[in-house]
N, C-alpha and C positions, 0 to 999 in steps of 0.2 A: 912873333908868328907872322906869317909873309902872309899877305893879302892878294886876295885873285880881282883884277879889275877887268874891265870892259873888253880891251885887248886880247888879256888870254882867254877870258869865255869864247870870244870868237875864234881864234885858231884851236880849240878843243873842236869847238862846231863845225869848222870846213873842215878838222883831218875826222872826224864823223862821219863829216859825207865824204868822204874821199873812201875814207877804211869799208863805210857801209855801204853806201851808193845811195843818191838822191831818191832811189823809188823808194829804197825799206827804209831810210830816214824819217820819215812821217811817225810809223809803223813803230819805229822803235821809241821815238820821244813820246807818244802816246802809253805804249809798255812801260817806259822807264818812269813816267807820272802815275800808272796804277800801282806800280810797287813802293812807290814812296809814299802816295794815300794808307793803301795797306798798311805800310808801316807806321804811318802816322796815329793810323786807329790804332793801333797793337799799344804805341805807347800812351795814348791819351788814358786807353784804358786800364793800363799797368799803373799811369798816376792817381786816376782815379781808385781802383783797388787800396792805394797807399793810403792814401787821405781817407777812405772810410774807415780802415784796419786803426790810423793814428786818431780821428772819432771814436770809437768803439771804445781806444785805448784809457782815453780822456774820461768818457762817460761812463767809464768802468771802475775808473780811478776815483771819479767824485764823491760816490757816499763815503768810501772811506775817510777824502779828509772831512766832509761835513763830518761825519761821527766823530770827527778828532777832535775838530772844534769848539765841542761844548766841554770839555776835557781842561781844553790850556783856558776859557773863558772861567770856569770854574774855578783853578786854580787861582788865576789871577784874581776873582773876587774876592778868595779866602787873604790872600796876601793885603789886599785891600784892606779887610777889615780887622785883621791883625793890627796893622799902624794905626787905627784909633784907637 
C-alpha cells in the first residue's frame, strides 16, 4: 500500500490553493474538518450501537448457560459416585 508523506501533502495543499484560491482556502479546510467531525460522530456511534447490541447479546445468552450448568455438574456427580 503506498504511503503519502510530507511532500505530497504539500503539493495536494498548493494545487488547493491554486484550484480554489487563497481567500476560499481557509473557508474550505474549515468545511472539510466539519464533515469529517460529522462523520467521525456517525461512526463512534454506529460502534457504539454494535457493542451494546453484542452486551445485550452476551447478557441474554447467560441464564441459559448458567441453567445448563447444574445439568452437566449433576451428571458428573452421578458418574462420580458410580466408581465407588
Amino acid at each position: 500500500m503506498p504511503t503519502i508523506g510530507w511532500f505530497e501533502i504539500l503539493i495536494v495543499v498548493v494545487v488547493a490553493i491554486v484550484v480554489i484560491g487563497p481567500k476560499d482556502f481557509p473557508f474550505m479546510l474549515k468545511k472539510a474538518g466539519s464533515w469529517i467531525g460529522t462523520i467521525k460522530k456517525y461512526v463512534s456511534n454506529i460502534q457504539n450501537e454494535v457493542a451494546d447490541l453484542e452486551l445485550d447479546n452476551i447478557q441474554s445468552e447467560e441464564p441459559k448457560i448458567q441453567s445448563r450448568e447444574p445439568k452437566v455438574k449433576d451428571k458428573n456427580k452421578n458418574k462420580d459416585n458410580e466408581k465407588i
